[in-house]
N, C-alpha and C positions, 0 to 999 in steps of 0.2 A: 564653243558649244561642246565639241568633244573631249575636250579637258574637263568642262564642269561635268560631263556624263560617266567620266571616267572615274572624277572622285566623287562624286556620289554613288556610284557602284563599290570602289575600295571602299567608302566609309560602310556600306550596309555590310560589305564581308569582312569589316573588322567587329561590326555589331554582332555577327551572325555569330564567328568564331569566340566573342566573348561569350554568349550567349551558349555555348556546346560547352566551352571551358567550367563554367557553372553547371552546368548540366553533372559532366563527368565528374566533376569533385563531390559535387551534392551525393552523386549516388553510389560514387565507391565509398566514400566515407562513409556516409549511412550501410551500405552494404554490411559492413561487417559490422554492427552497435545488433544489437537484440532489442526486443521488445518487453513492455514490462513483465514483470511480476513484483505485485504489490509484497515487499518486501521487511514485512514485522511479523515476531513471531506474538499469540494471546495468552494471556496470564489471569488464572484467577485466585488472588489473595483473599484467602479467610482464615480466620484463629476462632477457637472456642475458650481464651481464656488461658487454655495451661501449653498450648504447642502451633506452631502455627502450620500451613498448607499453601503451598502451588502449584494449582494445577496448571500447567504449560501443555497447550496445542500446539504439538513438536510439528511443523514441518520436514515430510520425509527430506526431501528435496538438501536438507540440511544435516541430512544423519551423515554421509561418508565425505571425507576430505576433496574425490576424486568429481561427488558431483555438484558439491559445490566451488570449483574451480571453473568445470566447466558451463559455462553461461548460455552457449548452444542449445545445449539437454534440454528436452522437456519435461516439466512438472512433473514426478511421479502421479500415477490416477490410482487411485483406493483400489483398482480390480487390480490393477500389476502386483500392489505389495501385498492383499490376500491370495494372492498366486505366487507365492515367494513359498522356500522353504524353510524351517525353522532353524536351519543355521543361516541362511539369511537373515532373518528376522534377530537374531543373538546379534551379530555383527551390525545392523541396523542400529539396537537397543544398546549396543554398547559405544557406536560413535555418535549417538546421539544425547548420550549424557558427556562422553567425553567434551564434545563441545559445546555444552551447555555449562561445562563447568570452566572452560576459556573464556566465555562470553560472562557468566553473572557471576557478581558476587555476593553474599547475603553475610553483611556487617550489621555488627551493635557498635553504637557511637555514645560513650559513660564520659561526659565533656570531651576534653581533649583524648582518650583514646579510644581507637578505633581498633576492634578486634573482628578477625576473619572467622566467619561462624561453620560449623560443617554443620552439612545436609545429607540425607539418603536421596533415593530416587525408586522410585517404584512405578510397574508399568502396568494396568489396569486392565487392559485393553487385552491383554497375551495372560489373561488368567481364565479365557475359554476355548474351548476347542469346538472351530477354530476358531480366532482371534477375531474382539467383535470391536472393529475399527469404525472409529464416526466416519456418520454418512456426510457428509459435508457439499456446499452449495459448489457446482463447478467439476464434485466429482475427484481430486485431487487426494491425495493423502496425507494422513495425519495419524500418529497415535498420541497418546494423553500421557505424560510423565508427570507421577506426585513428586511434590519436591516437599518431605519435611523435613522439622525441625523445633528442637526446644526454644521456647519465653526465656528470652534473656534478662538480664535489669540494663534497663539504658533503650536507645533509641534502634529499632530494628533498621537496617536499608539496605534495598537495592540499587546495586550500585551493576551498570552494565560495563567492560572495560573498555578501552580505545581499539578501533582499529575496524576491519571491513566487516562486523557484523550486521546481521538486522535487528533494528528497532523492537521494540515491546510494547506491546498495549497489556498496561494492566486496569484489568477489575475491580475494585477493591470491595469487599463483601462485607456487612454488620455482623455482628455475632448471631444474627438468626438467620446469614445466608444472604441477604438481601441486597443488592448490587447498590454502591451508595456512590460510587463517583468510578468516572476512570482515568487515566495518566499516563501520556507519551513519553517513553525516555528512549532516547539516543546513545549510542557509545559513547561512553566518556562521561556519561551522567548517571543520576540516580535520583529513588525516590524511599521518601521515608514514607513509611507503612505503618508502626504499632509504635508504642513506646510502655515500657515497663515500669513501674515507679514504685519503688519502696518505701514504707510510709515504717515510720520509728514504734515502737512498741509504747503504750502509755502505761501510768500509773497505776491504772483499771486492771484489775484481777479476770480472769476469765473463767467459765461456769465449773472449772474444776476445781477452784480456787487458786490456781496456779499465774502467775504475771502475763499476760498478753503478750505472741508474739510476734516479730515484725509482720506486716503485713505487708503484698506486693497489691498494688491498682494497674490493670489495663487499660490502656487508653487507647483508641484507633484513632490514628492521623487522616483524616480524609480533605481532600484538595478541595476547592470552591468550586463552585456550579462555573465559575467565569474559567476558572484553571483547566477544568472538563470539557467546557467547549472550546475552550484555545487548542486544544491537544486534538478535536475533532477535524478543527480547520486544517488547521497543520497538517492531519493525518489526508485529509482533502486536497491540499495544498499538493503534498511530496505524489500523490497518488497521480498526480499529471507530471509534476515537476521535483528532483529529476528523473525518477521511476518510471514515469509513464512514456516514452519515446514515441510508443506507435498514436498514442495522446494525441501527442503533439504533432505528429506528423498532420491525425485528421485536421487541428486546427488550422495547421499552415496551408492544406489543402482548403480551408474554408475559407481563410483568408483572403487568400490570391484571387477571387471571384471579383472582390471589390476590396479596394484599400481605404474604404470613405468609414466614420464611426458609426452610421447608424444602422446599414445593413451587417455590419460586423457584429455588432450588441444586439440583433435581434437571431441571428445566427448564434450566437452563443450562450444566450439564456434559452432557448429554442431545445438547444443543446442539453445544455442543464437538466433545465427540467427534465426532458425525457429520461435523462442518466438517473435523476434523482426517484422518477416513475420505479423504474424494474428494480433497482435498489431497495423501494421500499416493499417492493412485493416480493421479493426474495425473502428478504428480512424476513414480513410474514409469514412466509413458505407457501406460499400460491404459485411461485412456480420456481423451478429447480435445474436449469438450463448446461449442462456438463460441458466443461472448459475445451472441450476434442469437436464442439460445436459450436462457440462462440468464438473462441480464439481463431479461427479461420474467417470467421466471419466477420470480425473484428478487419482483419491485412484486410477484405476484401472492400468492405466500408472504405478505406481508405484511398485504394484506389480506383474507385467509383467515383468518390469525390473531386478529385485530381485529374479526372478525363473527362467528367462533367464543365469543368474548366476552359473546356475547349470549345462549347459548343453556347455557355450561358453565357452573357453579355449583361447579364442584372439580377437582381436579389427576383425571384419571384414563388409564386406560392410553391411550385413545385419542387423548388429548390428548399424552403421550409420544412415540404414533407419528409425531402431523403434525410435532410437533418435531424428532424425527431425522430427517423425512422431508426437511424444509426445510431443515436443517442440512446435509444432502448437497448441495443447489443452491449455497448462500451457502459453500462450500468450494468447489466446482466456479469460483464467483465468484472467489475470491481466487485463483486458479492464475496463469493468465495467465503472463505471462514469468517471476513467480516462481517458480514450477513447474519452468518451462527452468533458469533456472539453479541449481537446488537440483539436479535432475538429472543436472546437467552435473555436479557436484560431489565426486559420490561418495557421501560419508560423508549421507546426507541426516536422521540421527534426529537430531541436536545440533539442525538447525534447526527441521527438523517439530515437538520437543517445546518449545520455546522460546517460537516463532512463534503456537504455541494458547494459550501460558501466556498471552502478553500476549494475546493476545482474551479470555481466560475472566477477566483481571485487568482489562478493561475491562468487560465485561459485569456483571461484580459490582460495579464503582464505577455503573454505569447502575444496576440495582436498588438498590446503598446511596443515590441521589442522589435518584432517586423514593421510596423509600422515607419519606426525610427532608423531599421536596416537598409530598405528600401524602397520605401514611401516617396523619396525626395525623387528616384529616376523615373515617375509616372511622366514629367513634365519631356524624356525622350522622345520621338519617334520610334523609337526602338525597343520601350520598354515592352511590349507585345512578347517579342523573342524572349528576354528574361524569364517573362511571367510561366511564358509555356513552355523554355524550359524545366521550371522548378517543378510544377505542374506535372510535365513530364517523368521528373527523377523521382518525384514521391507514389506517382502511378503505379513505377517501375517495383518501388523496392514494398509496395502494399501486396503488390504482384507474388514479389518473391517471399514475401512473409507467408500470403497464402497458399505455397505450394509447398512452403516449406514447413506447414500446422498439418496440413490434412494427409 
């Protein structure tokens, strides 16, 4: 009898110190990762025919070397960089074409060759006194760099280069302005935009009497309504996974409540929807919620979730509510300039229903992936300990998210 009371006390404090060992790893690792920021900078391509136009919604955040290194840093906000001085604002405007011209490149493709096209830059925004910067959803900063450039003959593209930039969402606009498609490119890729076409001079005299000469046709390359929504998902997609950590955390805290599929899929479309709720009211501009008050709010959903764990034993209504409730914040999250330009766009449900797909298709790959991690040790005694460790570690560091936003 005291032999068997012996190893089953060893066996609980091998359980227990498993169970701490998980603990500690989860949350020094996590400790030091950051939390998102939805990571593409916005593009609006239009030509009138004889030159073409990019408007790029520069993220500050991306103007100097120093703060983009640092992953700590928070978001510049639109009142710090109108609170700046005009030799800040120079050195701003200058490292932010600097690296805008690392990042993109704008080629003509005449079959096999490919020629490197120059651009100016010009900054719109710093042509009032003082400087009249978009007001944007979230409250962050932005100013507007033109990117032109002459109609070439041949295939216009952008091409973005390899390496740790952020992505592009481009616009592509008709010749009367009119948003006709949009298109995600990645580092290392590109998209063709315009194509130029010279057409041969004929035998036909023209009203001077003089020979007809060549003539150039514009053509606009626009992607398919299916290409447009792939690039929405995607953009949905990457906005939980890999971008979104603090994302992901809440799911994993939503998770660990119950490992079974049907209170997981009603917790997660639950989810959804409400994310996709303030999204579209943002969009609309019915409400406007600044990033220095969601972003805290955001760590704190999380760990609310994650100590609620301790005490709920099954999916119940109440448990539904905090989910929608927090679902409303972490959509309020994702607006931001996205927002802006979905608005700006018009037709905004193509994107809206797209953009949730890929979250609600990421969310499900986070439950099918825990599920698969640790699903099998339910059948322990001991699984209890695990659960509330993890539980635990993700409390911890929603915790520390929050003290460390506000």
């Amino acid at each position: 009898m005291l032999s068997a009371c012996l190893s089953a006390k060893l066996s609980y404090n091998a359980h227990v110190n498993f169970s701490l060992r998980i603990f500690f790893i989860w949350w020094l690792t996590l400790l030091g990762l950051s939390a998102h920021l939805v990571e593409q900078i916005y593009v609006d391509f239009t030509h009138d025919g004889k030159s073409w136009r990019a408007e790029v919604l520069y993220d500050v955040g991306y103007a100097t070397e120093a703060q983009r290194l640092d992953v700590d840093a928070p978001q510049p906000t639109r009142e710090w960089l109108a609170e700046q001085s005009p030799e800040k604002w120079a050195e701003l405007r200058e490292g932010a074409e600097k690296y805008l011209r690392e990042c993109i490149e704008w080629q003509v493709h005449q079959g096999d060759k490919v020629t490197k096209l120059d651009w100016t830059a010009s900054y719109p925004d710093f042509d009032f006194d003082p400087p009249n910067f978009p007001e944007l959803l979230g409250g962050y900063a932005y100013f507007r760099i033109l990117v032109d450039g002459e109609l070439p003959t041949g295939t216009l593209v952008m091409k973005i280069n390899e390496g740790k930039h952020p992505k592009y969402l481009v616009a592509m606009h008709d010749i009367h302005g009119e948003i006709e498609a949009y298109e995600y490119i990645k580092p290392g890729g590109s998209l063709e935009l315009m194509r130029v076409v010279s057409k041969p001079a004929t035998a036909a005299k023209g009203e001077d009497g003089q020979p007809a000469e060549e003539t150039e046709v514009v053509e606009s390359i626009v992607p398919s309504k299916t290409s447009s929504f792939v690039s929405f998902v995607i953009l949905g997609f990457e906005h939980v996974l890999p971008e979104g950590l603090d994302h992901v955390l809440f799911i994993l805290a939503m998770v660990l409540l119950s490992l079974t599929w049907r209170p997981l899929l009603t917790q997660s479309l639950m989810f959804t929807l409400a994310h996709s709720v303030t999204l579209a009211l943002s969009v609309l501009g019915f409400i406007n919620l600044p990033g220095s008050i969601i972003e805290p709010l955001i760590a704190l959903s999380i760990a609310f979730v994650a100590v609620e764990n301790f005490w709920l034993k099954k999916l119940s209504k109440f448990r539904l509510g905090v989910i929608f409730t927090f679902g409303l914040i972490h959509g309020a999250g994702f607006a931001g300039a996205l927002g802006e330009k979905l608005g700006s766009g018009g037709n905004i449900i193509m994107p809206l229903l797209a953009a949730n797909i890929g979250v609600e298709l990421a969310q499900v790959f986070i439950i099918f992936a825990v599920l698969l991690a640790i699903g099998w040790f339910r059948k322990f005694d001991w699984f209890h300990y695990l659960r509330d460790g993890l539980s635990a570690s993700i409390a911890l560091i929603g915790l520390y998210w929050f003290i460390d936003r506000i």
